[in-house]
N, C-alpha and C positions, 0 to 999 in steps of 0.2 A: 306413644312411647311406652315400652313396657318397664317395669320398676325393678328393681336392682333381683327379686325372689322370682317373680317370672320369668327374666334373663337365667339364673341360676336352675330352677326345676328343666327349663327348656335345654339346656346345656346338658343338663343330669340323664336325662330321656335320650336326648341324643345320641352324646358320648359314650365310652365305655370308662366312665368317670365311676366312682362312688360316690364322690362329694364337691360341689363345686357354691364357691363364694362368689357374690359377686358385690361389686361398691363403685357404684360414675364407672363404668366404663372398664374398673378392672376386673377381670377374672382371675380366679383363683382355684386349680383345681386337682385332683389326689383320684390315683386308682387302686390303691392299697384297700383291703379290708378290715373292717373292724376299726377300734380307735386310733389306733396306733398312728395316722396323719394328723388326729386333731393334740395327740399329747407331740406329736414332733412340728408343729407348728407353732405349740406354746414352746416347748425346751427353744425353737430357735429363735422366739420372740419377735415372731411377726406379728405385725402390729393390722389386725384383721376387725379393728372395731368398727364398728355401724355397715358390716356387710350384712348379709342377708344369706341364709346356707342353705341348698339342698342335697339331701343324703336318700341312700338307699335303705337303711336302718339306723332308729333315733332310738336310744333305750335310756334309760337313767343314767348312765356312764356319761352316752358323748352328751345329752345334754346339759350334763354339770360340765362337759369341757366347753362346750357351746358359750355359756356365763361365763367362764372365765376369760375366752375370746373376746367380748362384747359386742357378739354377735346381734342385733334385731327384731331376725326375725329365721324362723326353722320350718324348712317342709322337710316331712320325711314321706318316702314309698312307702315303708314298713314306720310305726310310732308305739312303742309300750306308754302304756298309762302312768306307768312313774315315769318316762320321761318328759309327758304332757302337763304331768303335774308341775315337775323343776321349772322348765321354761316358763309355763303360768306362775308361778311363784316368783320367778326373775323377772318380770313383765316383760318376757320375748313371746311374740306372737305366734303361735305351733299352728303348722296344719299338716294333713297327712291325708294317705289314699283310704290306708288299714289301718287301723287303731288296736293294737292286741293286748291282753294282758299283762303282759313281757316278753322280753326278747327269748328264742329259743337258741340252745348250742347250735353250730355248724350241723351236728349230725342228728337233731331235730331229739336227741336223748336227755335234755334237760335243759335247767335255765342258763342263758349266755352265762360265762365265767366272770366276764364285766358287769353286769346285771347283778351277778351274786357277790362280786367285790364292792359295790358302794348299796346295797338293799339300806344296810342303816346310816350311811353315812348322812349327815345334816347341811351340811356347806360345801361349796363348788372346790374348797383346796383339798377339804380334808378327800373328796372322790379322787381328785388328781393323783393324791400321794398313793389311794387304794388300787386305783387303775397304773402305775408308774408299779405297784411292789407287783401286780399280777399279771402285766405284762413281764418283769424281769422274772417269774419265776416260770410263765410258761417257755421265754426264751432257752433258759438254762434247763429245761426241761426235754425241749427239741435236741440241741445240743449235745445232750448223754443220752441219745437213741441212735 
């Protein structure tokens, strides 16, 4: 019988998912990019504790949204070392394919913009509220082009 993170990586590989949870049997899963599924998972207050997550890209953002989840256990394709550190720090179990320095922008020109919104932040809310102001300012950003 395979454990709730192998069911999860196996779905991930599969699908055309970014991010899929899994917990007994349920699945749980998101094709959107970037954080934006794990901070609209929390605003809806799904209740995703003691699953088990695999994602495409893990960087210091989604894994302080990961703890606030109470998530397990994290595989990522891609994994920054600050996100390796957060989840070790929360005693959630990380493993990963790549293990990089940090997350790169979409257009490979600098560091992810979620990467640069929580660098100093210290606890799983304060990243939430940093990635919640840098998601609304890229929205309104899109917006007025």
């Amino acid at each position: 019988m395979k454990t709730d993170l192998e069911n999860a990586r196996l779905t991930l590989e599969q699908g055309k998912y970014t991010r899929v949870l899994c917990r007994g049997g349920e699945t749980f899963s998101r094709t959107e990019r970037g954080v934006y599924p794990l901070v609209d998972w929390l605003r809806q207050g799904a209740d995703l504790r003691g699953c088990s997550a695999a994602d495409r890209v893990v960087g210091r953002a989604a894994a302080f949204l990961y703890v606030l989840m109470g998530v397990k256990a994290v595989y990522g394709t891609l994994m920054s070392e600050g996100g390796r550190q957060v989840l070790e720090q929360h005693g959630i179990r990380g493993s990963w394919d790549t293990l990089v320095p940090s997350i790169r922008n979409r257009t490979n020109t600098g560091i992810c913009p979620m990467e640069q919104a929580v660098k100093s932040t210290q606890t799983p809310e304060e990243a939430y509220q940093a990635v919640g102001e840098t998601l609304e300012r890229i929205q309104a950003a899109k917006s007025t082009t």
